[in-house]
C-alpha positions as CSV (number, residue, x, y, z in Angstrom):
1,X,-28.0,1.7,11.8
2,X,-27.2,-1.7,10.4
3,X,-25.5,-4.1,12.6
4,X,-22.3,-4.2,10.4
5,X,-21.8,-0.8,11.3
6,X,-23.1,-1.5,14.9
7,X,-20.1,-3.7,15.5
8,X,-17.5,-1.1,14.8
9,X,-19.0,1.3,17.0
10,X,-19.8,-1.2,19.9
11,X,-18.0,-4.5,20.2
12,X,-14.3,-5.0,22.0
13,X,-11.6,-3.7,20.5
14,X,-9.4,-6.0,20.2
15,X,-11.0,-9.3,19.1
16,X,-13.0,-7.0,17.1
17,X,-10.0,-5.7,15.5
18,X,-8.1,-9.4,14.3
19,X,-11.6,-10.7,13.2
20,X,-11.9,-8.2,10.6
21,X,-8.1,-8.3,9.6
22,X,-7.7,-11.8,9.4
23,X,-9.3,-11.6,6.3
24,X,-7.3,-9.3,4.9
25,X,-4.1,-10.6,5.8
26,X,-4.9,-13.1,4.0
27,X,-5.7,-10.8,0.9
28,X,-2.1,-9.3,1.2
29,X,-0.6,-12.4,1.7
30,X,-2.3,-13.9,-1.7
31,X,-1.7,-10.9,-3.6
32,X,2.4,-10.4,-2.0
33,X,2.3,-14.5,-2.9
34,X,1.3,-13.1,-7.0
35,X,4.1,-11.2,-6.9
36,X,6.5,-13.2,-5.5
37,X,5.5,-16.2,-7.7
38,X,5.7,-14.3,-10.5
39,X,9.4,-12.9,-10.0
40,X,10.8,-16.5,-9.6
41,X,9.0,-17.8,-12.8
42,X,10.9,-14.8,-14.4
43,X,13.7,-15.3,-12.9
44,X,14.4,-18.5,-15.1
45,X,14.6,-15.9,-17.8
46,X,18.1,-14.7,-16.6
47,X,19.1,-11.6,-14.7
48,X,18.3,-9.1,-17.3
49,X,14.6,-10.1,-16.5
50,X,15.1,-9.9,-13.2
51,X,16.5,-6.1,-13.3
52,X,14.0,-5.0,-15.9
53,X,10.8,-5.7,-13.9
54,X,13.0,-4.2,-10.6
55,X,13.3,-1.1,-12.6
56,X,9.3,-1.3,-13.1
57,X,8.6,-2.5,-9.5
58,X,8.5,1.0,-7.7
59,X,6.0,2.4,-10.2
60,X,3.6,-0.2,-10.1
61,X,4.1,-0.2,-6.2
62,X,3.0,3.4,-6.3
63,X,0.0,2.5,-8.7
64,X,-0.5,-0.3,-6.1
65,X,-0.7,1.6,-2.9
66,X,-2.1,4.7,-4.5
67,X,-5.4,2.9,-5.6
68,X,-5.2,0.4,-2.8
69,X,-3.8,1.9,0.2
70,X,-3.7,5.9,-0.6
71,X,-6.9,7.1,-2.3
72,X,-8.4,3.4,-1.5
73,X,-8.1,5.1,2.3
74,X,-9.9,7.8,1.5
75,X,-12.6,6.3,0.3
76,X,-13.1,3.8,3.3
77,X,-12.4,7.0,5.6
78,X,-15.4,8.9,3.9
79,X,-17.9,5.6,3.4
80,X,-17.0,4.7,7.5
81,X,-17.3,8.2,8.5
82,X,-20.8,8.7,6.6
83,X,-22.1,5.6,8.0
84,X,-21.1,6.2,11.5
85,X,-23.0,9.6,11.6
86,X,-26.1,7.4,9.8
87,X,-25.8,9.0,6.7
88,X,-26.4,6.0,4.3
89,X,-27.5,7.9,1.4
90,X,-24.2,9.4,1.3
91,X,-22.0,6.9,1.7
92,X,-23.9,5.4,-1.3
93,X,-23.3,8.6,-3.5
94,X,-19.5,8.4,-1.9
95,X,-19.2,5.3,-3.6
96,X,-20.5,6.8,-7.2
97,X,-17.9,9.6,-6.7
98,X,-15.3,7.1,-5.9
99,X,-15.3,5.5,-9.1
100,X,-15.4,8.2,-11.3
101,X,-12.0,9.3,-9.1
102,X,-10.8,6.1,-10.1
103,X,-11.5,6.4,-14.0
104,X,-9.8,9.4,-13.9
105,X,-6.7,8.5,-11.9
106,X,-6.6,4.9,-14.3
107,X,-6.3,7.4,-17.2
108,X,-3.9,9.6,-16.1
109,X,-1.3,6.8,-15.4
110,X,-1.8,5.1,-18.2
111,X,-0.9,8.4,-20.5
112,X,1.8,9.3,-18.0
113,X,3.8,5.7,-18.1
114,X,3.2,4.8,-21.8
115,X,4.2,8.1,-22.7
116,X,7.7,8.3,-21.0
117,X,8.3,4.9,-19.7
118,X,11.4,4.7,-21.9
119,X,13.1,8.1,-20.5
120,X,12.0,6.9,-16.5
121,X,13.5,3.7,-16.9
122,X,16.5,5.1,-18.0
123,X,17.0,7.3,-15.8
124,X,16.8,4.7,-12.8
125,X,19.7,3.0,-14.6
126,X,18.1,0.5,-17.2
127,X,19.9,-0.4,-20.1
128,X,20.5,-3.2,-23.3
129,X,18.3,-5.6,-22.2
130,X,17.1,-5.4,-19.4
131,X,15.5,-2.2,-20.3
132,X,13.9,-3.7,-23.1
133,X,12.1,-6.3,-20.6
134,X,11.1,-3.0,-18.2
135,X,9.3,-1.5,-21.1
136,X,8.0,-5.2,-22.3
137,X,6.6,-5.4,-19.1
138,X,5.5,-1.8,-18.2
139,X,3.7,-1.3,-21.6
140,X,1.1,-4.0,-20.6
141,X,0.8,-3.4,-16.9
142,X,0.1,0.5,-17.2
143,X,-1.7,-0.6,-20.4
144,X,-4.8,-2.4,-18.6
145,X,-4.3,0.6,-15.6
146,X,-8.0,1.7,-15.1
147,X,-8.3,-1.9,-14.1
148,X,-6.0,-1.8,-11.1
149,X,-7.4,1.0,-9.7
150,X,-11.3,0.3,-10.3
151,X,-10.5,-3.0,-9.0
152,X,-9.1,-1.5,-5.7
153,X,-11.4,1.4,-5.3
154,X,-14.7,-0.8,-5.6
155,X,-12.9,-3.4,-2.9
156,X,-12.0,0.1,-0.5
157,X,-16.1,1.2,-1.0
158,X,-16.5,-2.8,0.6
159,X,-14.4,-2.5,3.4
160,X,-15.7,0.9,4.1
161,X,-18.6,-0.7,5.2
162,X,-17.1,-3.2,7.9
163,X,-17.0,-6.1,4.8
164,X,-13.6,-7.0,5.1
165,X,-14.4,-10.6,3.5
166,X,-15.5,-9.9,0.3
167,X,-12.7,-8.7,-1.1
168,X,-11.0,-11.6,0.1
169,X,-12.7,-14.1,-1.3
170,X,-12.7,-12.6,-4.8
171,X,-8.6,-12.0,-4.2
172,X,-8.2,-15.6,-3.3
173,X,-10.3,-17.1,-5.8
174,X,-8.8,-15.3,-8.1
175,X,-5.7,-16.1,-7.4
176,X,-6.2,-19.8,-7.8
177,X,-6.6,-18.7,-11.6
178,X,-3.5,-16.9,-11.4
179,X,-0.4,-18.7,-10.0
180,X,-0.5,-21.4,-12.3
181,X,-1.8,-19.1,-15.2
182,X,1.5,-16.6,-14.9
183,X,4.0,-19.2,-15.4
184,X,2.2,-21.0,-18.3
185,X,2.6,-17.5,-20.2
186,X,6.0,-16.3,-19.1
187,X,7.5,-19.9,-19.8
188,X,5.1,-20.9,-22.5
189,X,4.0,-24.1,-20.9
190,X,1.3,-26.8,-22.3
191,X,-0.7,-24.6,-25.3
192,X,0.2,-21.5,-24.0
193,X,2.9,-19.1,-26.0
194,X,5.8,-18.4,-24.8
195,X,5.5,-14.4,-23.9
196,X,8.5,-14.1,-21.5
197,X,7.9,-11.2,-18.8
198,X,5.2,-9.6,-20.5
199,X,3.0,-13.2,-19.9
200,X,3.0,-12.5,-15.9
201,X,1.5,-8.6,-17.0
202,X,-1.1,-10.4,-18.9
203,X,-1.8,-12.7,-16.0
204,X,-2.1,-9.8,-13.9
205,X,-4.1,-7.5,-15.9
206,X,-7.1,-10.4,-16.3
207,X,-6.9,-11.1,-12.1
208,X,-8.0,-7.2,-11.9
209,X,-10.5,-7.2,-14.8
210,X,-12.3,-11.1,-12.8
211,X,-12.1,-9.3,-9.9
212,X,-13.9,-5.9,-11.1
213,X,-16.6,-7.5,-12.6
214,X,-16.9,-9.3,-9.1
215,X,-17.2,-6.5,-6.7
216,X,-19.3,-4.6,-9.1
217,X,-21.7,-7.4,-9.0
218,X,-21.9,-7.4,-5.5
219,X,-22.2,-3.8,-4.7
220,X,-25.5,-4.3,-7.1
221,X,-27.5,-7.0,-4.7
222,X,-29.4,-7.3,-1.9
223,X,-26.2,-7.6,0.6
224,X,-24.2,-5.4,0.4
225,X,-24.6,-2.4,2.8
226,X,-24.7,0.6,0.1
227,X,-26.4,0.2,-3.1
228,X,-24.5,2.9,-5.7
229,X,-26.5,3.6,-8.5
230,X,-26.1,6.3,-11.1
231,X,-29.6,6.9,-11.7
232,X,-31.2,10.1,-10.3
233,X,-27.6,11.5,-9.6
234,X,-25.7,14.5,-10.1
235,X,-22.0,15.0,-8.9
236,X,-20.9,16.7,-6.2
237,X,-17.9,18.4,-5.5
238,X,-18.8,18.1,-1.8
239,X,-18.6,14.6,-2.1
240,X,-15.3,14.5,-4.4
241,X,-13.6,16.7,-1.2
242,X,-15.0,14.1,0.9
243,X,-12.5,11.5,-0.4
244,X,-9.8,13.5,-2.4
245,X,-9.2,15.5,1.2
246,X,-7.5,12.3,2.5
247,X,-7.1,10.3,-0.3
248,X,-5.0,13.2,-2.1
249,X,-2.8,14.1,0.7
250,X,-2.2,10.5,1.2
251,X,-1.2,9.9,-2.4
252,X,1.3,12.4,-1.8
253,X,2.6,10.4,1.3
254,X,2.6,6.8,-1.4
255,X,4.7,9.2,-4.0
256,X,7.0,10.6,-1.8
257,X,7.7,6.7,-0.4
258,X,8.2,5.3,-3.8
259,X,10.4,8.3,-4.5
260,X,12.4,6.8,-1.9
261,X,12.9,3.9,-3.6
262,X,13.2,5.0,-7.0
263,X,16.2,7.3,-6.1
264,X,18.4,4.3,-4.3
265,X,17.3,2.3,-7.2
266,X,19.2,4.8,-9.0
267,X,22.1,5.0,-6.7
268,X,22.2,1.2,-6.6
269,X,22.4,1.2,-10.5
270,X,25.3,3.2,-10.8
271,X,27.3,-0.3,-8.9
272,X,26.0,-2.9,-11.7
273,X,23.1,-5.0,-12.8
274,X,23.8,-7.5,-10.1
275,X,23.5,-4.9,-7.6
276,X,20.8,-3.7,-9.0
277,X,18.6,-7.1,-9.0
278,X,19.3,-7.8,-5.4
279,X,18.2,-4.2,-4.4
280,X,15.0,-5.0,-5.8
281,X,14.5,-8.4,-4.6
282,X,15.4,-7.2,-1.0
283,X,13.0,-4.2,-1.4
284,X,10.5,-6.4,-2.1
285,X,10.4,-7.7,1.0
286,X,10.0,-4.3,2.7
287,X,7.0,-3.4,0.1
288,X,5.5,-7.3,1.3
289,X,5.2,-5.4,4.6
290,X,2.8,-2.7,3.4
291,X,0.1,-5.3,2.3
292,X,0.9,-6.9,5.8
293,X,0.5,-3.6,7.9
294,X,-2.5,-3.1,5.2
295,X,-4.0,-6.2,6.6
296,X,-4.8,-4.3,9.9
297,X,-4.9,-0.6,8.1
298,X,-8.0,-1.7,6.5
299,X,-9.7,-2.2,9.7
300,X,-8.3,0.4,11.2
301,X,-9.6,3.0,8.7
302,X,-13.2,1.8,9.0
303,X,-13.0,1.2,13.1
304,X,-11.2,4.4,13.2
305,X,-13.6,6.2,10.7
306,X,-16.9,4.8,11.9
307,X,-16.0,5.9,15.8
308,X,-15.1,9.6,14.7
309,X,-18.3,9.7,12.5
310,X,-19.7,8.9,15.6
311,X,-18.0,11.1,17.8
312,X,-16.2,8.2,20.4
313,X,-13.4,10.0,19.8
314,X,-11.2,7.8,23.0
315,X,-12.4,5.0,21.3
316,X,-10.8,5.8,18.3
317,X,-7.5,6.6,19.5
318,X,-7.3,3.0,21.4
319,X,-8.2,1.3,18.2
320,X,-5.3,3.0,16.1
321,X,-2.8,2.4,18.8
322,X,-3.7,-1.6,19.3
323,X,-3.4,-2.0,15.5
324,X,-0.2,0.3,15.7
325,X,1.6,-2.3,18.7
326,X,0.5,-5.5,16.6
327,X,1.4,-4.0,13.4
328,X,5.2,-3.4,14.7
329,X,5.4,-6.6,16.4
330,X,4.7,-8.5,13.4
331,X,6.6,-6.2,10.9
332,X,10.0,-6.5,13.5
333,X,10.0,-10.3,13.7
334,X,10.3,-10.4,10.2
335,X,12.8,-7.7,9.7
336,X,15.1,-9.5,12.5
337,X,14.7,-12.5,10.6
338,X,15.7,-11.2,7.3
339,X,18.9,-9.2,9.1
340,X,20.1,-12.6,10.3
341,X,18.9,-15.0,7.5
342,X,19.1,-12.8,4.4
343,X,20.1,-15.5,2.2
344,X,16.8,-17.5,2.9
345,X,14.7,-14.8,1.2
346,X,17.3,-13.6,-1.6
347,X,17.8,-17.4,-2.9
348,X,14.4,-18.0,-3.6
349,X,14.8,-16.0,-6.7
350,X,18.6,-16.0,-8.0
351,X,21.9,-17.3,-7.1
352,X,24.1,-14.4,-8.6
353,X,26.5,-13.5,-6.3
354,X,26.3,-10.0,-6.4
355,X,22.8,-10.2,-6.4
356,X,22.8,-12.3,-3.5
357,X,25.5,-9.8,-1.5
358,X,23.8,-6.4,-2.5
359,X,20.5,-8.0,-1.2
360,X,22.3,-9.0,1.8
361,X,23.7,-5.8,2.6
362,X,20.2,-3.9,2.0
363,X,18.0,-6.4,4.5
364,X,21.1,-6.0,7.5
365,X,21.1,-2.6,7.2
366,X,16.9,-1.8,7.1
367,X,15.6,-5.0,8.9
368,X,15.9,-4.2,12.4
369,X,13.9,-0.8,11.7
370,X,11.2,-2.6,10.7
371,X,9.3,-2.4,13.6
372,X,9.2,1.4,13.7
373,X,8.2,1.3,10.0
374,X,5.5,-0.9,10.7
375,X,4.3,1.1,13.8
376,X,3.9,4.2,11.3
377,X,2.1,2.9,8.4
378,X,-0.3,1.4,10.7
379,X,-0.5,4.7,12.6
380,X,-0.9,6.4,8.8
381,X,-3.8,3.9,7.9
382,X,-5.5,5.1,11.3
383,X,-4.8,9.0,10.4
384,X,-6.2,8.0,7.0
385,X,-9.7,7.1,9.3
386,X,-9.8,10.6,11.1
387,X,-9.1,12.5,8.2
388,X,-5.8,14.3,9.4
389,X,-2.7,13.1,7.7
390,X,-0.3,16.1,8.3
391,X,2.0,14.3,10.5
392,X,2.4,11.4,8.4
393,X,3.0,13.7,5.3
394,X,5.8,15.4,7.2
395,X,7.3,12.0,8.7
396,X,7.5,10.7,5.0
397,X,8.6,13.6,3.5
398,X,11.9,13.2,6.2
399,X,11.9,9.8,5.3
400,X,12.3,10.7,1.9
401,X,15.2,13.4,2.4
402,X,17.4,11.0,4.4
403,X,17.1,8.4,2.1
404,X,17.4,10.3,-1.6
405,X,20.0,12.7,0.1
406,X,21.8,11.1,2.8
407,X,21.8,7.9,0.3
408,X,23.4,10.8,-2.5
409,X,25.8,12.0,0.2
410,X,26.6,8.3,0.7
411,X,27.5,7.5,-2.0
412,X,29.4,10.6,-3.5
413,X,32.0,10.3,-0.4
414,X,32.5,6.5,-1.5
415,X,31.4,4.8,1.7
416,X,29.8,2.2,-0.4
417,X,26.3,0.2,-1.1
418,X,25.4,-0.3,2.9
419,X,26.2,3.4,3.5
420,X,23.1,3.8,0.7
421,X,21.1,0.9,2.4
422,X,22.2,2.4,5.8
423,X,20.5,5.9,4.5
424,X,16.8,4.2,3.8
425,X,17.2,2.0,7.2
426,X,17.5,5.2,9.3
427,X,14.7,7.3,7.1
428,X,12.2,4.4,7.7
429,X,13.1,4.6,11.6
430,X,12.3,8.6,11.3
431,X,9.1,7.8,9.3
432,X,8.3,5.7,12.2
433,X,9.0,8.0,15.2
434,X,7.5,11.2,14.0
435,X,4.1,9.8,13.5
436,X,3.8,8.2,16.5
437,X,5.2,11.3,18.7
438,X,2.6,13.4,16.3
439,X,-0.1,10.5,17.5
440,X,0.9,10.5,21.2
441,X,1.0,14.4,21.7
442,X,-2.0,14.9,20.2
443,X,-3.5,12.8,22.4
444,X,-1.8,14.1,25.5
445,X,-3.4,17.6,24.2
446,X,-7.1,16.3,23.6
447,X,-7.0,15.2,27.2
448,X,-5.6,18.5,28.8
449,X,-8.1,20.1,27.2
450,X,-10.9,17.7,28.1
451,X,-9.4,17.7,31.7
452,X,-9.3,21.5,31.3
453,X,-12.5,22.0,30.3
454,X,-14.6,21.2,34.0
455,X,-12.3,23.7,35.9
456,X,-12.7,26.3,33.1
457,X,-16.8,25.9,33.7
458,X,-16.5,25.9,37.2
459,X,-14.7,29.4,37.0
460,X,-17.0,31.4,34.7
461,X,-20.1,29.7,37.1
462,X,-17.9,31.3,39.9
């Protein structure tokens, strides 16, 4: 067993824990900080801009957190799991398999958003021009897809394997190419041309291809843990199970949350474009606390992995809860702060006022639930790492009804935009709750029956 691997199974929880998420906070935070630096640069193009890439936001969020967080799970899951039972060989061919799944997947959206991107974005309430700068925007994004998700797929094969610093250096140094590259495009500054919002999906699309060509070239030397190789190889549907049995199912758990937000984007668009732009700025905040969460779900999935591979099964359950407790401390500080000071995130990207009031309106009504949203996703990430993620299906899936229906129910009866918001605040509390009662009962029934089981041998010997 390496010592990488040795470390997951052996050393304190805790410290052990923030050691290897430190590093990927700070991932999140860089790639959140893309995004965000990005959206004020178009910003300076006017409000159409601004409502164009919100209309294309939720997809590329569900692209995002699909490769990343979803399927990306799935693969750390299998790599930790096959390491922790010292199965190197297949963690190795996991890692083959895993790309392949991510060709395929980097296809398929591609056809899928190229090929009705104009219909979607109508449908969520784009129109004039600020559709025009969703499709602008959308058609190079989803264009250069495969990149996104081999990109996120090699750097979930890394962490797999304990590595959480790898991909944070090649995220960080790439973004030092990035922020001041994204601006010069969009706004056409020094030699660069002036390519309005379609410059920051340019920008974008050459960070993921930089980064690629990085990971692949570490997974190829001397130090990195597995070695995947195509040579003396055939595929194995064994192995595809391995990841697509809790990278599909969690897939289903990213669509079914970006659902969420796609339908209030709708209900939001049916108020104006104002409304509609501060929506999406506010929102943005709540999908900044998915990388953040992600910054300990990483962690979790290989501790959480690795120890079930292994059979420490206890063990296992205390990691997931300490990353669930830090994960909703952290995630309701913020959300109290942006309930009392929403005007301190909104203003950093537009003064509209009915931008600023609908974004308002959205961050009091969701930000105190936060912390229970927090507490789930991190609880999700750690279901990701034992390879059971019916509970978190089913808490999404009521997430999603309360928010798409009780937000439709909202707003047909005329109660207004925080009735809508009001919907998606209590859905994210649900989310929240279910998984950890799901979490906390099974555990309750793991030790009845391990209490359970001494009496029950003591009988039959009797």
């Amino acid at each position: 067993m390496n010592e990488r691997t040795r470390l997951l199974l052996e050393a304190p929880i805790t410290p052990t824990l923030l050691k290897l998420a430190a590093p990927n906070v700070l991932v999140m935070i860089v790639q959140a900080s893309i995004g965000l630096i990005e959206t004020y640069f178009i910003g300076m193009l006017g409000t159409d801009a601004l409502a164009g890439v919100a209309l294309v936001f939720p997809l590329l969020m569900l692209m995002q957190m699909m490769s990343a967080g979803a399927m990306g799970g799935g693969i750390s899951s299998a790599i930790a799991r096959a390491l922790g039972a010292r199965r190197p060989h297949e963690a190795e061919a996991l890692a083959v398999h895993a790309t392949v799944i991510a060709l395929s997947f980097g296809i398929a959206f591609t056809l899928f958003v190229l090929g009705g991107a104009r219909w979607l974005y109508t449908i969520l309430g784009g129109t004039g021009p600020s559709l025009e700068a969703a499709l602008t925007y959308s058609n190079v994004v989803f264009g250069g897809a495969i990149l996104v998700w081999l990109f996120n797929s090699l750097a979930n094969v890394i962490r797999g394997t304990g590595n959480m610093m790898l991909p944070a250096i090649v995220t960080c140094a790439g973004a030092l190419a990035l922020i001041p590259l994204s601006p010069c495009l969009i706004l056409g500054w020094g030699p660069f041309p002036r390519l309005g919002v379609a410059g920051g999906a340019w920008a974008l699309i050459g960070f993921y291809a930089i980064g690629t060509a990085a990971f692949v070239v570490y997974l190829r030397s001397q130090r990195s843990v597995v070695h995947p190789s195509l040579h003396s190889l055939g595929f194995r549907w064994a192995l595809f199970r391995e990841i697509l049995r809790v990278g599909a199912v969690a897939a289903v758990v990213t669509l079914q949350t970006n659902l969420a937000v796609a339908f209030c984007t709708g209900l939001v668009g049916h108020y104006s474009t104002g409304a509609m732009a501060g929506y999406g700025i506010g929102s943005r905040l709540e999908y900044l606390l998915i990388p953040l969460v992600f910054g300990l779900g990483g962690p979790l999935v290989a501790m959480v992995g690795t120890n079930i591979g292994a059979g420490q099964h206890a063990r296992a359950r205390r990691i997931a809860w300490t990353g669930a407790l830090i994960a909703a401390a952290l995630t309701e500080s913020i959300g109290i702060g942006a309930a009392l000071f929403p005007t301190a995130w909104l203003a950093l990207f537009d003064t509209d006022p009915m931008m600023l009031a609908s974004g308002a309106l959205y961050l009091r009504a969701v930000g105190p639930v936060y912390g229970l949203f927090g507490l789930g996703m991190a609880l999700y990430f750690a279901s990701q790492g034992t390879g059971r993620l019916l509970w978190p299906l089913l808490g999404n899936f009521t997430r999603l009804v309360i928010a798409a229906g009780g937000g439709w129910l909202v707003l047909q009866s005329g109660a207004g935009l925080f009735g809508v918001f009001g919907a998606q605040g209590i859905g994210l509390a649900a989310f929240g709750v279910i998984i950890a009662a799901a979490f906390a009962m099974d555990a309750g029934a793991e030790g009845h029956r391990a209490s359970a089981s001494p009496r029950s041998t003591a009988t039959s010997r009797a």
